[in-house]
Gaussian input, Z-matrix of N, CA and C with variables (Angstrom, degrees):
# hf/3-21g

backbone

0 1
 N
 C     1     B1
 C     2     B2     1     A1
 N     3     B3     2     A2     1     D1
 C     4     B4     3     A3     2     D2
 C     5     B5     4     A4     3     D3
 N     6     B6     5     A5     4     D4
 C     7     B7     6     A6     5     D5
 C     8     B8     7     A7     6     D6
 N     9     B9     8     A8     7     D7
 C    10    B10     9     A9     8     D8
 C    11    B11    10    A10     9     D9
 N    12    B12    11    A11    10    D10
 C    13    B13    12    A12    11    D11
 C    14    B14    13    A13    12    D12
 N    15    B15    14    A14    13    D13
 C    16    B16    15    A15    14    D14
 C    17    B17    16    A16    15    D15
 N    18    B18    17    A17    16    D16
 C    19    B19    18    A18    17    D17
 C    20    B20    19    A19    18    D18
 N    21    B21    20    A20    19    D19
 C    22    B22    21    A21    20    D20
 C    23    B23    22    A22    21    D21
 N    24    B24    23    A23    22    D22
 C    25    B25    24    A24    23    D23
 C    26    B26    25    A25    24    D24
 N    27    B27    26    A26    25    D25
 C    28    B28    27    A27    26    D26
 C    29    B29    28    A28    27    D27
 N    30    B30    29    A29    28    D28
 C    31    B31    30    A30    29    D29
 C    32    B32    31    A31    30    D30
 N    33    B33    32    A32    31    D31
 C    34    B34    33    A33    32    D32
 C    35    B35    34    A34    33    D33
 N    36    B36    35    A35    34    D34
 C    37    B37    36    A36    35    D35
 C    38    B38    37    A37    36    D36
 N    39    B39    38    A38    37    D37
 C    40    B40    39    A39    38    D38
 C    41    B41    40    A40    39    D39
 N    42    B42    41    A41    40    D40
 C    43    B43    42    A42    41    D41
 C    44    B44    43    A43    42    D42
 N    45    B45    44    A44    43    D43
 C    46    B46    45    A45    44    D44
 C    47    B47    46    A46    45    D45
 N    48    B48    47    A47    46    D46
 C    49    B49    48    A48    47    D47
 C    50    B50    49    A49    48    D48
 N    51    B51    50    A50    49    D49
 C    52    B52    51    A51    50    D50
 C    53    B53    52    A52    51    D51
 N    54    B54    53    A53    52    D52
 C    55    B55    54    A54    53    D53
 C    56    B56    55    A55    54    D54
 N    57    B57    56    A56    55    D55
 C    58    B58    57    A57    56    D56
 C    59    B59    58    A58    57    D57
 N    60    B60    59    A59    58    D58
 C    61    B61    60    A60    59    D59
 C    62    B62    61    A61    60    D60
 N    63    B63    62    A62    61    D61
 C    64    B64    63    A63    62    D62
 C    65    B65    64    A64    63    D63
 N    66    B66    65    A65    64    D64
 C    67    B67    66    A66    65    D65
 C    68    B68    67    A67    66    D66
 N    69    B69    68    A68    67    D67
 C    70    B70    69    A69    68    D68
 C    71    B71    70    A70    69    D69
 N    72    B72    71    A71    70    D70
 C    73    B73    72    A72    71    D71
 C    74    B74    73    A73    72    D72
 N    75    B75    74    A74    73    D73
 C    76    B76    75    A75    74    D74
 C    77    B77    76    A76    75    D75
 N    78    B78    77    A77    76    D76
 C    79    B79    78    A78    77    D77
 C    80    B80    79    A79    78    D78
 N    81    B81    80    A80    79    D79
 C    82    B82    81    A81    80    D80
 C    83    B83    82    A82    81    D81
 N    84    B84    83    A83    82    D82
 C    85    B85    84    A84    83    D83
 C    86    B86    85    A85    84    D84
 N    87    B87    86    A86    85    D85
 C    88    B88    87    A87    86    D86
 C    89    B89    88    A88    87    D87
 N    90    B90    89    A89    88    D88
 C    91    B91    90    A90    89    D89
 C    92    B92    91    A91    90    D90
 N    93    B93    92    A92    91    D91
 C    94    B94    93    A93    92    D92
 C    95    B95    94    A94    93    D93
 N    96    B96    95    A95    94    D94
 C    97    B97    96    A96    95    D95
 C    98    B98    97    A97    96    D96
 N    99    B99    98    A98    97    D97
 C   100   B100    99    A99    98    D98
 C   101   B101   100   A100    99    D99
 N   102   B102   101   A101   100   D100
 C   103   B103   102   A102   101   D101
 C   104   B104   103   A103   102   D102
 N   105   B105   104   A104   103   D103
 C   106   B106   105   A105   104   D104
 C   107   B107   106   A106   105   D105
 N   108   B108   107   A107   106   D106
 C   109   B109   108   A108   107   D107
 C   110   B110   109   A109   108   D108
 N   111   B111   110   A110   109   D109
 C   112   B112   111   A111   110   D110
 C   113   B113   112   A112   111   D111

   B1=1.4597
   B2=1.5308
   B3=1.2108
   B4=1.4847
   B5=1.6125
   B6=1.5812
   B7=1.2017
   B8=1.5182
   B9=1.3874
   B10=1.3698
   B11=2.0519
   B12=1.0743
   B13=1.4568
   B14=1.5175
   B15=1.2166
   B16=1.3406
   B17=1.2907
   B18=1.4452
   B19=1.9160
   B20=0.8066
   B21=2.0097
   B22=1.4858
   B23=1.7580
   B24=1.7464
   B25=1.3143
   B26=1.3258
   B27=1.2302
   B28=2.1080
   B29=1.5146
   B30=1.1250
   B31=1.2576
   B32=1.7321
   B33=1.2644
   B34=1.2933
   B35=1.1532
   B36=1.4169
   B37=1.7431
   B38=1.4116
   B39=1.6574
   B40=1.5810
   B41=1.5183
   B42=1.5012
   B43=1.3646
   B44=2.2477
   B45=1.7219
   B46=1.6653
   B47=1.3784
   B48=1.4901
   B49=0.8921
   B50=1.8091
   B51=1.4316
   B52=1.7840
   B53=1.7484
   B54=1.1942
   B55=1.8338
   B56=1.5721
   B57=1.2970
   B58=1.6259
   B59=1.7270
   B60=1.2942
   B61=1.6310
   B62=1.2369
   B63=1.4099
   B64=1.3588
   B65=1.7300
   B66=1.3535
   B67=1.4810
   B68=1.9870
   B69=0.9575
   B70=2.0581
   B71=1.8507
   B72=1.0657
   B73=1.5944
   B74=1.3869
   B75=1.1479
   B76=1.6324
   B77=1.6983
   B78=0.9181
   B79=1.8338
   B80=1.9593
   B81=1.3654
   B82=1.7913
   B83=1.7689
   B84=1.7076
   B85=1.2815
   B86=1.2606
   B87=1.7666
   B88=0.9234
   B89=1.4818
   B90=1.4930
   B91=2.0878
   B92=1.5301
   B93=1.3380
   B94=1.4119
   B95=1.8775
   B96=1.0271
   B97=1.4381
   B98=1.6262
   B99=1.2357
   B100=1.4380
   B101=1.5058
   B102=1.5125
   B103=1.5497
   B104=1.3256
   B105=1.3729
   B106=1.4382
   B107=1.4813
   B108=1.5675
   B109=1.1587
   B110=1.5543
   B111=1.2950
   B112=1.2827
   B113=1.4393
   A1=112.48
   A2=118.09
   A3=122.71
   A4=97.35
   A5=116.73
   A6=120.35
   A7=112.57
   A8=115.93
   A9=130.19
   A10=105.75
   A11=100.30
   A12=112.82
   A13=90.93
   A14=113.44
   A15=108.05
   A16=135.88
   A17=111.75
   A18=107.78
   A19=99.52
   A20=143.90
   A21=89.25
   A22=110.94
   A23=117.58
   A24=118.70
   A25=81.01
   A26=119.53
   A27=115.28
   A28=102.84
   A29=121.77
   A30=130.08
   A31=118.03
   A32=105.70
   A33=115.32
   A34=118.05
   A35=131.17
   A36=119.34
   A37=105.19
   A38=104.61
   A39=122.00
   A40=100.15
   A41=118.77
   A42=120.87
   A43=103.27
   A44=87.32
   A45=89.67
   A46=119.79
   A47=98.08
   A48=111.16
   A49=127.23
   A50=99.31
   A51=116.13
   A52=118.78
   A53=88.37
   A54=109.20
   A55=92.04
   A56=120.20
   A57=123.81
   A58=116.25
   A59=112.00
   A60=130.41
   A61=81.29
   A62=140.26
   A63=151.26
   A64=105.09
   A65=86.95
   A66=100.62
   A67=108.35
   A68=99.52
   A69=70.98
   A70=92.48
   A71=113.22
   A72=109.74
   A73=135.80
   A74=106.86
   A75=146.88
   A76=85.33
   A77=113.87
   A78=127.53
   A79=94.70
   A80=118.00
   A81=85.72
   A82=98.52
   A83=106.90
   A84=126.82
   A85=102.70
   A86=126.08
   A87=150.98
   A88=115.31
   A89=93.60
   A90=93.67
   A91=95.78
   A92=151.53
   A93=150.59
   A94=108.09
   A95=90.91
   A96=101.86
   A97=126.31
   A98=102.52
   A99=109.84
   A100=106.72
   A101=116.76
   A102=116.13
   A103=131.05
   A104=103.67
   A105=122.41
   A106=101.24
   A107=138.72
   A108=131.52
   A109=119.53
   A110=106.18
   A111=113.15
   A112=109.02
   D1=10.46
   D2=-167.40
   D3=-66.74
   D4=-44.56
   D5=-162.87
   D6=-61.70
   D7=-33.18
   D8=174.18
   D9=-40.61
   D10=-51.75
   D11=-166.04
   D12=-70.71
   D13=-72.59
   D14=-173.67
   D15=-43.07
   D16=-28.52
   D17=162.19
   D18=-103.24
   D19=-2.28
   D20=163.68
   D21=-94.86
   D22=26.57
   D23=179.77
   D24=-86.54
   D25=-58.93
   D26=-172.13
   D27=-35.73
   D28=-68.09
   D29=174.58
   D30=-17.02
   D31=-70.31
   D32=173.57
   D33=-68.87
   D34=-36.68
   D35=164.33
   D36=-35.96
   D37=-70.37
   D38=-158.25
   D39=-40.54
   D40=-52.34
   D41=-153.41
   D42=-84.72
   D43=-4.00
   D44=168.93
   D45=-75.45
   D46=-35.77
   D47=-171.01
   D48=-81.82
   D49=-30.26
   D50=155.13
   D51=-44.84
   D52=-49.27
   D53=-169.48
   D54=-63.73
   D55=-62.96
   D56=-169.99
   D57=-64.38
   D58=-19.64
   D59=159.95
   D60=-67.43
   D61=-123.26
   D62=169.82
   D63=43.51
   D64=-94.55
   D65=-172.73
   D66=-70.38
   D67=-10.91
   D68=174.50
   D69=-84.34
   D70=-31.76
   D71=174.84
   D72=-66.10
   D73=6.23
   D74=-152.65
   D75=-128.68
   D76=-86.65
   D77=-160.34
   D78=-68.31
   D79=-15.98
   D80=-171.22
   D81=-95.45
   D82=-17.49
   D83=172.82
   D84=-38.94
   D85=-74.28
   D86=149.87
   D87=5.14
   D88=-82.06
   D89=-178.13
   D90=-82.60
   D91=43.62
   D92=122.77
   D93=-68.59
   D94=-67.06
   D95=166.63
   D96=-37.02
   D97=-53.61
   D98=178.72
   D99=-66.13
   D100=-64.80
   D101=168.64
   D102=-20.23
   D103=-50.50
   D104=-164.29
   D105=-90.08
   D106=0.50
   D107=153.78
   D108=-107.98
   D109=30.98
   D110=178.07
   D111=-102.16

């Protein structure tokens, strides 16, 4: 059953790593926004 753990640890990197794509694209959006109402 080791393998069980191990993709669903892959799993959760991958999907750490989606989320953190996500949000810097989210947050630089953000300070565009802010800039551009300055």
């Amino acid at each position: 059953m080791w393998y069980f753990t191990w993709i669903l640890g892959l799993l959760l990197a991958c999907a750490f790593g989606v989320i953190n794509a996500l949000w810097l694209e989210h947050t630089e959006n953000m300070d565009r926004k802010i800039d551009e109402n300055k």
